[in-house]
TIRO-743633 format. One line per 4 residues: number of its first residue (from 1); their letters; for each residue y, x, z of N, C-alpha, C. Coordinates in steps of 0.1 Angstrom, whole numbers, padded with zeros to 4 digits. Each point is the difference from the previous one (the first is absolute). Layout:
<sites>
NUM) a) Y,X,Z,Y,X,Z,Y,X,Z; ...
</sites>
This chain:
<sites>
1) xxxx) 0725,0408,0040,-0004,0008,0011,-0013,-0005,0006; -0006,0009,0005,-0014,-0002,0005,-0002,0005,0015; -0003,-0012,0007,0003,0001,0014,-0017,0000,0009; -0002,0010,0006,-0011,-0001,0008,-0002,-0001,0012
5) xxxx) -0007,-0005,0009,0006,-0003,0012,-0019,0002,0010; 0002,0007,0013,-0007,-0001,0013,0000,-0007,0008; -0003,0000,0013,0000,-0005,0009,-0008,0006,0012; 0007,0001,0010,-0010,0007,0013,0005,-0011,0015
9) xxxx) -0012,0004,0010,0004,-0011,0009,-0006,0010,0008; 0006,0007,0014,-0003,0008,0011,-0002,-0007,0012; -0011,0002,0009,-0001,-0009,0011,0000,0009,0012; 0008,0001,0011,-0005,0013,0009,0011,0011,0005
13) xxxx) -0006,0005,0002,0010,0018,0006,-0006,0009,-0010; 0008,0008,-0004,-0008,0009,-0008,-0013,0008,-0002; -0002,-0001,0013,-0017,0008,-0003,-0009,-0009,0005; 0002,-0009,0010,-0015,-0012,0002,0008,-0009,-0010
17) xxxx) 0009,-0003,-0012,0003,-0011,-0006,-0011,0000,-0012; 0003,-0009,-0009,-0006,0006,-0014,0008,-0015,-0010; -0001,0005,-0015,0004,-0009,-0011,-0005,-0002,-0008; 0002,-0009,-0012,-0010,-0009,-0010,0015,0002,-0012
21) xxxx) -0003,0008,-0008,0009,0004,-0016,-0009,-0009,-0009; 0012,-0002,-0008,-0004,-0009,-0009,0007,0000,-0013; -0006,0001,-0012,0003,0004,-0014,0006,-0017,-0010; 0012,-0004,-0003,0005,-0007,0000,-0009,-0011,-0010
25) xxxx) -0008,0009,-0012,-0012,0001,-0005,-0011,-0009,0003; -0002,0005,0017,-0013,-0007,-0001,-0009,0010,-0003; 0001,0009,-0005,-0011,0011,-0002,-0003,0007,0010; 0005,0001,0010,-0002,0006,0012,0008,-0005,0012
29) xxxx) -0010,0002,0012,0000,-0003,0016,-0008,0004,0007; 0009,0008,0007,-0006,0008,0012,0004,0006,0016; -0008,0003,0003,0010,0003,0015,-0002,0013,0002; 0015,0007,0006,0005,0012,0006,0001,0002,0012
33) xxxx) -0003,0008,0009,0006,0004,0011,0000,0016,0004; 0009,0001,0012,-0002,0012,0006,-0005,0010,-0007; -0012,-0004,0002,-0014,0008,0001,0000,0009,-0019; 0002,-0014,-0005,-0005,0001,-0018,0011,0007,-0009
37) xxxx) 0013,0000,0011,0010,0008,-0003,0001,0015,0000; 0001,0003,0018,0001,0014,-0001,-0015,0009,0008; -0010,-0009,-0004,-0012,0006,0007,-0006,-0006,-0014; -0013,-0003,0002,-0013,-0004,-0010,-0005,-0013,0007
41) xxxx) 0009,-0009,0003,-0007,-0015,0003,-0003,-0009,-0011; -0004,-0014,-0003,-0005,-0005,-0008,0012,-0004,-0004; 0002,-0006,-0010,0009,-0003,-0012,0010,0006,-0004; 0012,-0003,-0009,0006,0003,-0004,0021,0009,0005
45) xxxx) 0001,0004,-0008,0017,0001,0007,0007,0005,-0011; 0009,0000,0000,0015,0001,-0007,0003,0008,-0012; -0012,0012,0007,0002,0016,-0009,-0013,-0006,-0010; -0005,-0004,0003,-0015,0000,-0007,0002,-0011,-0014
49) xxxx) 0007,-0007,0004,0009,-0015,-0011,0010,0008,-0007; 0004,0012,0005,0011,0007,-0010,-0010,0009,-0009; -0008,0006,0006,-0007,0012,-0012,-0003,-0015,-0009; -0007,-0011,0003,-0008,-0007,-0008,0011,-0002,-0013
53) xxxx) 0013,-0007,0003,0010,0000,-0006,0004,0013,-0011; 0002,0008,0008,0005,0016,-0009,-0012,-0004,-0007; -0017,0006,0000,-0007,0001,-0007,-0003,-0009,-0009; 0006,-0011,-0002,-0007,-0012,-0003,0015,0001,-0017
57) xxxx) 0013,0003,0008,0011,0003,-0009,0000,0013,-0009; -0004,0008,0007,0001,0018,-0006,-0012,-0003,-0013; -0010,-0003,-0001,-0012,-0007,-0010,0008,-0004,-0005; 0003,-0016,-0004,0004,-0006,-0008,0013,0009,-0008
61) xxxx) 0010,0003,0011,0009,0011,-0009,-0005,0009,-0009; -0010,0010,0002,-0004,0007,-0006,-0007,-0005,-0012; -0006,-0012,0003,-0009,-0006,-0015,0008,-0002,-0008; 0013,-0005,0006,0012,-0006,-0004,0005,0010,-0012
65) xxxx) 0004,0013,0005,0007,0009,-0005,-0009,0007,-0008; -0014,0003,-0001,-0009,0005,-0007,-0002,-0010,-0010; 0000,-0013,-0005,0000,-0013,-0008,0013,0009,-0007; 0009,-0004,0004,0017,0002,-0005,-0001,0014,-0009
69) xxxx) -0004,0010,0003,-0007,0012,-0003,-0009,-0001,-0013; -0008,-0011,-0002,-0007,0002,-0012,-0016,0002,0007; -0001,0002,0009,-0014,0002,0010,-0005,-0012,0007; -0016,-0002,-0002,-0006,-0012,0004,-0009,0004,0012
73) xxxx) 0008,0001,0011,-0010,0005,0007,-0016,-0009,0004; -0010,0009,0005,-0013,-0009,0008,0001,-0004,0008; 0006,0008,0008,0001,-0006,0014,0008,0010,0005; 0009,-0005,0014,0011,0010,0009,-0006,-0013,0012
77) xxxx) -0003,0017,0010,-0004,-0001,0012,0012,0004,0010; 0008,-0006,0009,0009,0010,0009,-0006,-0008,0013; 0001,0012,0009,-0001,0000,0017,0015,0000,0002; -0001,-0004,0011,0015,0002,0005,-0003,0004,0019
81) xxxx) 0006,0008,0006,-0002,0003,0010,0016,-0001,0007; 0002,-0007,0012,0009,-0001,0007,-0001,0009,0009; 0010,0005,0008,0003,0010,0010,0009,-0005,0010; -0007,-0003,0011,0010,-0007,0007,0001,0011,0016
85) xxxx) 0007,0004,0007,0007,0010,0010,0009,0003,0009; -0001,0001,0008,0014,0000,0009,0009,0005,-0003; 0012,0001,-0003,0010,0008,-0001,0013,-0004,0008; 0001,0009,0010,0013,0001,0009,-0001,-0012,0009
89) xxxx) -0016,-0004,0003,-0005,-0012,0008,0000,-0014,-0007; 0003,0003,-0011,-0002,-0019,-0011,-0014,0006,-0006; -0006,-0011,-0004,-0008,0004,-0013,0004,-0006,-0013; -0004,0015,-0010,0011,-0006,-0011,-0012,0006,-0008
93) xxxx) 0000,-0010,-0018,-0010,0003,-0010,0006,0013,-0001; -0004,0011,-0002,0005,0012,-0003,-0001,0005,-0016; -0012,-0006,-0004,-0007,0010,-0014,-0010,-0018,-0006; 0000,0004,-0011,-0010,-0008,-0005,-0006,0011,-0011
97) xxxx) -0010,-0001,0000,-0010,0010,-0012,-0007,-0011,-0010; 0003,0000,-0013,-0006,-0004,-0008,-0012,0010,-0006; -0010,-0009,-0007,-0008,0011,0001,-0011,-0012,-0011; 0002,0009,-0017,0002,-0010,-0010,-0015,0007,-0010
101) xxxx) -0008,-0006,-0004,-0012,0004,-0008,0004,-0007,-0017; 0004,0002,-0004,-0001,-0010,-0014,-0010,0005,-0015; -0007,-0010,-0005,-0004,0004,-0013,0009,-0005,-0012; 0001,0011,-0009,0015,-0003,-0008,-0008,0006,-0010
105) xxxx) -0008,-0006,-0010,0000,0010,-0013,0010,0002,-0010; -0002,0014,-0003,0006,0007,-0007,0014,0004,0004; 0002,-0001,0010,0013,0007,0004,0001,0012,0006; 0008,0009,-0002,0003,0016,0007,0003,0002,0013
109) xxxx) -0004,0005,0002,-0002,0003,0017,0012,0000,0008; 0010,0008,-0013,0016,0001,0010,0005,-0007,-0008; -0004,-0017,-0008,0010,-0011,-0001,-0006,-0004,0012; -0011,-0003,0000,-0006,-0009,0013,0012,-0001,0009
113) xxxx) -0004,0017,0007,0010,0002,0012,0014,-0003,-0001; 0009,0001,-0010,0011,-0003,-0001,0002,-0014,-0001; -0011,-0012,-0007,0002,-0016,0003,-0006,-0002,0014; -0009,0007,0003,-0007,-0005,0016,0017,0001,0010
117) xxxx) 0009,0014,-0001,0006,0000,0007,0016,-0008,0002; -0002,-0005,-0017,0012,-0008,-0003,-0002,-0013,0007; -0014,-0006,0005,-0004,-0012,0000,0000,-0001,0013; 0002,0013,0011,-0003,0001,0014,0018,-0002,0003
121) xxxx) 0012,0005,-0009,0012,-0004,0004,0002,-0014,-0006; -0002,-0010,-0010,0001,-0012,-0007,-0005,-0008,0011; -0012,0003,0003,-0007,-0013,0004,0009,-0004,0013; 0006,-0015,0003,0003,-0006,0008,0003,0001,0010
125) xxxx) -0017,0000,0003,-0003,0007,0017,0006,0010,0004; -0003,0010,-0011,0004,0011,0005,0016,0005,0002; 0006,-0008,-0010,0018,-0001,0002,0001,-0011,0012; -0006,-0006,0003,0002,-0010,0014,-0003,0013,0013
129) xxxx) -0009,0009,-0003,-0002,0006,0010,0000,0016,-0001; 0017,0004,-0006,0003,0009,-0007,0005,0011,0010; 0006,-0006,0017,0002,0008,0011,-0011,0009,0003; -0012,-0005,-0006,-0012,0006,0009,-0009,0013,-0011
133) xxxx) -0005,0010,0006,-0005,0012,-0012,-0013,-0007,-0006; 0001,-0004,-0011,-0011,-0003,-0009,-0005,0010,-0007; -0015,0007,-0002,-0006,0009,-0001,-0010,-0007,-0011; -0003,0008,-0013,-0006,-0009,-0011,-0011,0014,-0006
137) xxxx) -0015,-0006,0003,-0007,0013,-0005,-0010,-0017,-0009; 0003,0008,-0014,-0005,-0008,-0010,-0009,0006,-0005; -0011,-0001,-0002,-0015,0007,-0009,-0005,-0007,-0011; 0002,0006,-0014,-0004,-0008,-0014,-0017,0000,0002
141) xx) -0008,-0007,-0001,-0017,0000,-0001,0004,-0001,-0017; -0013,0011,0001,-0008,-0001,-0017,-0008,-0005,-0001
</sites>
């Protein structure tokens, strides 16, 4: 089993507080607050570490499954867009939009779409975060 692990440390009241996340890694450290969460302040937050995540998983899946396929792809590009919103006074991720560019030679347009979208229910992330509506607009480049 393969265990990965975070770390965050909050200092404050919620909106004059702020925090320092940290990637168990080493590859990343940064600070969140308030502001970076649900406005446009400087650094990072929660939602923004998850698209990175989905996007970073939904790729690999898909190279994954297009390899498995017999297909060598060039390159797969995914965005990931988090949606975060009030609902019934919580804020809850509501939607994640994937949003997938890949160069695949020689494959058909409607296998693409059929492994792009096998690779949006497989991938990980996305069964980790299978409550929430995941939206997958994949585009083959020639």
């Amino acid at each position: 089993m393969v265990k990965r692990k975070a770390s965050s440390e909050w200092k404050g009241k919620l909106k004059d507080g702020e925090g320092n996340m940290k990637l168990g890694s080493g590859a990343y450290e940064g600070r969140y607050s308030f502001l970076s969460r649900f406005k446009e302040g400087t650094g990072t937050n929660p939602e923004e570490l998850i698209a990175a995540a989905h996007s970073g998983c939904y790729s690999m899946a898909l190279a994954a499954s297009l390899g498995g396929e017999g297909y060598d792809p060039e390159s797969v590009q995914t965005e990931a867009v988090v949606y975060l919103q009030k609902v019934e006074g919580d804020f809850t991720i509501t939607k994640i939009h994937l949003k997938n560019r890949s160069k695949v030679p020689g494959i058909d347009e409607d296998v693409f779409q059929e492994i792009a979208q096998d690779a949006k229910k497989n991938c990980p992330v996305s069964k980790a975060l299978a409550s929430i509506d995941i939206e997958l607009d994949a585009e083959l480049e020639s």
